[in-house]
C-alpha positions in Angstrom: 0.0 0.0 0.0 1.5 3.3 -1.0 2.5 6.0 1.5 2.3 10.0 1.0 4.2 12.4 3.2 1.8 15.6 3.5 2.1 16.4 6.7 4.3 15.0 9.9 1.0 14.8 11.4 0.8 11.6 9.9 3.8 9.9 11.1 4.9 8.3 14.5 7.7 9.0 16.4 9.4 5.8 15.3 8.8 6.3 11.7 10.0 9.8 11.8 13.1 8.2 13.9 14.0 5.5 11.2 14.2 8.1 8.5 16.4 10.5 10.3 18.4 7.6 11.2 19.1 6.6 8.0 19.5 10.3 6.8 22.1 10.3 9.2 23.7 7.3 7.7 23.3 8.0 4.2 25.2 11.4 5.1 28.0 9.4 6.9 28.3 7.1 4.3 27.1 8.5 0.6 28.0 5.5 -0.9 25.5 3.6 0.7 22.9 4.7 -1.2 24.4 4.5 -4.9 21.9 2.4 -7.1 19.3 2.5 -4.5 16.6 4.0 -6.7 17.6 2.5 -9.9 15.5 2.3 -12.8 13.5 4.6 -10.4 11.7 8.5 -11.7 10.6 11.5 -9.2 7.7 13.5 -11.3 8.2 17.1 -9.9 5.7 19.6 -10.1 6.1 23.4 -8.9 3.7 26.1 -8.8 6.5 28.2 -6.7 10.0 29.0 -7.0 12.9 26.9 -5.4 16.2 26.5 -5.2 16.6 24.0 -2.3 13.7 21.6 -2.8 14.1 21.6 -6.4 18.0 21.1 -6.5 18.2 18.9 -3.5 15.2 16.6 -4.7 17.0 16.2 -8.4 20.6 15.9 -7.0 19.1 13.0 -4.3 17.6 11.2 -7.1 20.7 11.4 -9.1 22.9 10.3 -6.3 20.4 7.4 -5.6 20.2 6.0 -9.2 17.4 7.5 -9.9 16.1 10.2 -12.3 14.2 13.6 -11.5 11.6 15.5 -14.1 11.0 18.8 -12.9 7.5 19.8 -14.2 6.5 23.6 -14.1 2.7 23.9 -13.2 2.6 25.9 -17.1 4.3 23.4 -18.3 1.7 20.7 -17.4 -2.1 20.8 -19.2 -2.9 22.4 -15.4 -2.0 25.5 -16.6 -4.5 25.2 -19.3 -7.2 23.6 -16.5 -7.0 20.0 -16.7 -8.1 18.8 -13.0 -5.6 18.0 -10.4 -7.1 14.7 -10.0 -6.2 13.9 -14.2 -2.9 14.9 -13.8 -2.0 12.6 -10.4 -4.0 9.8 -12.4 -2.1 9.9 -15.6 1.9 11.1 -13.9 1.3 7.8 -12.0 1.3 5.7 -15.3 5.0 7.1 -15.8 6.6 7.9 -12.6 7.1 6.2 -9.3 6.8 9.2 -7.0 5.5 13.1 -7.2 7.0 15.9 -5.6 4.7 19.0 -5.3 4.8 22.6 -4.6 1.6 24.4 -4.3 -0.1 27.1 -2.9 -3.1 25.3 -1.6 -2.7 22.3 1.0 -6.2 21.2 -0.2 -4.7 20.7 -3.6 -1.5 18.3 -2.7 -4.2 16.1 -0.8 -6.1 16.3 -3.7 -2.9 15.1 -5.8 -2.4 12.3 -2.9 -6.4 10.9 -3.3 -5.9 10.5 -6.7 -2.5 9.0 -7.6 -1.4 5.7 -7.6 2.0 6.7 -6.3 3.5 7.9 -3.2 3.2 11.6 -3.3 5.4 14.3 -1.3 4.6 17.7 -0.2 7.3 19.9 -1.5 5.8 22.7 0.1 2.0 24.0 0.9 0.6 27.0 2.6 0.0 24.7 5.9 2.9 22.8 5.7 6.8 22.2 4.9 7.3 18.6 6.1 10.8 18.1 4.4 12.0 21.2 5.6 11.0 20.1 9.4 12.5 16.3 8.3 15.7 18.7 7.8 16.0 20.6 10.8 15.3 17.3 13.2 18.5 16.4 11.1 20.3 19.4 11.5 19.0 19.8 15.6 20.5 16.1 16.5 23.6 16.6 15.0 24.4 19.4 16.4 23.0 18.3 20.1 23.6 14.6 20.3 19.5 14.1 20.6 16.3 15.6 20.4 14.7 15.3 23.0 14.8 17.5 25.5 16.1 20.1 23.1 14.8 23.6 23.2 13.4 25.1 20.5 12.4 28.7 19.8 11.0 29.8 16.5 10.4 33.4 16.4 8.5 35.4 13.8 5.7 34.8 11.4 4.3 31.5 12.1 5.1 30.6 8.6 4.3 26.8 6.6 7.7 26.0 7.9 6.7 26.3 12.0 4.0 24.7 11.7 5.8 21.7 10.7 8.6 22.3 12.9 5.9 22.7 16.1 4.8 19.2 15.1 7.8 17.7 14.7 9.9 18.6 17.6 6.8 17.9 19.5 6.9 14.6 18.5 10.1 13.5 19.0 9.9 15.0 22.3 12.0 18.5 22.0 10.1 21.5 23.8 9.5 24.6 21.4 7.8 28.1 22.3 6.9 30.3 19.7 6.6 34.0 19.5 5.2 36.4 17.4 2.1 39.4 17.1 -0.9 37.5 18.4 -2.2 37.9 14.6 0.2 36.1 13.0 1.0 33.4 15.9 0.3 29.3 15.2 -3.4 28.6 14.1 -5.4 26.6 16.6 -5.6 23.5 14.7 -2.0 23.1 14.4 -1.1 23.7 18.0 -3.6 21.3 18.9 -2.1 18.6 16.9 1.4 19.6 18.3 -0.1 19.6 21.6 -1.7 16.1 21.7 2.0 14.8 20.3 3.4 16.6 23.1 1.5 14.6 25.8 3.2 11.6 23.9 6.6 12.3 23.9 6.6 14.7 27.0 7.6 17.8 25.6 6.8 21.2 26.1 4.7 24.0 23.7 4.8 27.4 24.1 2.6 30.5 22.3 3.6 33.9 23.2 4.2 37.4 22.3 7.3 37.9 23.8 10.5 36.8 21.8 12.9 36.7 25.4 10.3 34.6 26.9 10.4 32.5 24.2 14.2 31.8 23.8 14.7 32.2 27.1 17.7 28.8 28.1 16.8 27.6 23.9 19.0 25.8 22.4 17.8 26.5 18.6 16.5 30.1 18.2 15.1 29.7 14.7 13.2 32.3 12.1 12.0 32.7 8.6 11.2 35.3 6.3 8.5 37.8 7.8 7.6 38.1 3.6 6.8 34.7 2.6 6.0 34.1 -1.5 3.0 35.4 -2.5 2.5 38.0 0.0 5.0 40.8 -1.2 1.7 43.3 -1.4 1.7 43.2 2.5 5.5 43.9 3.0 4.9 47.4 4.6 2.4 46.3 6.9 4.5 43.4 7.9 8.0 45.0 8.7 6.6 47.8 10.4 4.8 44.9 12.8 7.6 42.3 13.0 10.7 44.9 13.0 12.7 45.8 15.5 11.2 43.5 18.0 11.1 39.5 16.8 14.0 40.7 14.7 16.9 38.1 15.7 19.5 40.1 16.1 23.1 39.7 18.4 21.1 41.1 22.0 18.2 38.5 21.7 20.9 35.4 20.5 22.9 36.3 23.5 20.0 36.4 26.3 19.3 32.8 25.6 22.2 32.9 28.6 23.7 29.7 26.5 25.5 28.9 23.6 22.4 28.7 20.9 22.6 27.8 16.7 20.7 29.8 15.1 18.6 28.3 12.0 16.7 29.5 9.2 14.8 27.4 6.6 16.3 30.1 3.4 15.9 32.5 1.8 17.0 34.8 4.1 16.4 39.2 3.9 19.3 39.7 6.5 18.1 42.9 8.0 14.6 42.4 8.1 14.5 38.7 10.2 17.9 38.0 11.0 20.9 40.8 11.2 24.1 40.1 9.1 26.1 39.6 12.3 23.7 36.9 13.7 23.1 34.5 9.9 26.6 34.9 8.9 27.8 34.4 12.7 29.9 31.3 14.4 26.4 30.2 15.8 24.4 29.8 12.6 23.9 26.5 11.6 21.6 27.7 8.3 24.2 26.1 5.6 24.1 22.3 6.9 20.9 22.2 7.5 20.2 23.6 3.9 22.5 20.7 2.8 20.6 18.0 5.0 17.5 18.7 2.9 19.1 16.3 0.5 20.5 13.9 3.2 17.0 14.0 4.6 15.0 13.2 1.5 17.1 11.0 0.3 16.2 8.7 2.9 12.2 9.8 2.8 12.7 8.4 -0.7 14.2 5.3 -0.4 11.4 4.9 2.7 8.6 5.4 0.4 10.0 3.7 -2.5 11.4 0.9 -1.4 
């Protein structure tokens, strides 16, 4: 029976466990995985821009064996209105997974209902599962282990936290997030990282205060307070989120401990994140970037094989 990967929602600690493991591995030991996806294709589409998913997904197939069509949402009869539910039906005939970017969650479960093949969410406006796969990655090896690990995401609560809520929640690291009461977690989503929490014993936290938030973290993690699609509300949103859930030297340094900083990329260094703070000793944004292939490499081979 095939498996998707929407949403980390859907996967139990021990799943989510055996594919950072072998992420780990795979990284450790890049030969490992030569040939494992031979004879294997990845069907990609994207209704966004990337750079990471895009490039990390081709180069993981490549290094697997495998092979990689990227498929521009124009470039498919979508763009001229066949249904979502054609396409998935008739990509499955040719390949043996789909990738998908898209701006509406509702349409990559949509994709998932009606194809034959595993399908991956490359990115949605609810969630960036192979981003969070990443930074679980990134977070244990950098810390020796996850749980117990604090976590503080501040900003927007973005696609990309509420993956990472749900994630660390799971695998038992404690994370607070702060940001303007407008833009903070959506209920549903805390509720989902809540009831993993009782599970694995760790910790959430909703607030308005950054310092409260990183307060002893470990991680102090951010993304872009401009995400794609939203440029028409830049203004509005700089003048709410700037100076103060700005990561800047003062609020990595009150943490009263030596904390990475991370940062899912693109960055606008003076708008989330100052220069001296991304580009510091204590940013960790360049492996993690790289672990998105480590990461997915073994997501593939989980769902493929």
């Amino acid at each position: 029976m095939k498996r998707d990967f929407l949403s980390l929602a859907a996967y139990e600690r021990n799943e989510l466990e055996k594919v950072i493991n072998l992420a780990s591995r795979l990284k450790a030991r890049r030969e490992e995985g030569t040939e494992k996806l031979r004879g294997k294709t990845l069907g990609m589409i994207f209704q966004k821009p990337s750079t990471r998913t895009r490039v990390s997904f081709e180069v993981a197939m490549n290094q697997l064996g495998g092979q990689a069509i990227y498929l521009g949402w124009n470039d498919l009869q979508l763009g001229r209105g066949e249904t979502i539910a054609d396409t998935a039906k008739a990509l499955s005939r040719y390949v043996d997974a789909i990738v998908a970017r898209v701006n509406r969650h509702e349409d990559i479960e949509e994709l998932a209902r009606n194809a034959s093949v595993p399908v991956i969410n490359g990115l949605s406006d609810r969630f960036h599962p192979c981003q969070a796969l990443a930074d679980l990655l990134t977070i244990e090896e950098k810390m020796g282990r996850l749980e117990a690990v604090k976590v503080a995401f501040v900003g927007d609560a973005t696609n990309v936290c509420n993956s990472l809520m749900i994630g660390c929640a799971k695998m038992g690291a404690d994370i607070s997030v702060a940001g303007p009461k407008e833009y903070q977690p959506k209920r549903d989503v805390v509720d989902i990282a809540i009831k993993s929490a009782k599970d694995s014993g760790s910790q959430i936290i909703v607030t308005s205060d950054p310092f409260e938030a990183v307060k002893g973290a470990d991680i102090i993690y951010t993304d872009t307070f401009v995400s794609m699609g939203l440029e028409t509300e830049k203004e509005k949103r700089l003048s709410v989120f700037v100076p103060k859930y700005q990561v800047n030297k003062r609020l990595l340094e009150s943490t009263g401990k030596k904390t990475y900083f991370m940062h899912c990329l693109p960055a606008h260094r003076g708008e989330e994140v100052t220069v001296e703070v991304i580009d510091g000793k204590n940013s960790i944004v360049w492996d993690q970037a790289e672990n998105r292939m480590h990461a997915q490499k073994a997501l593939l081979i989980d769902l493929l094989l």
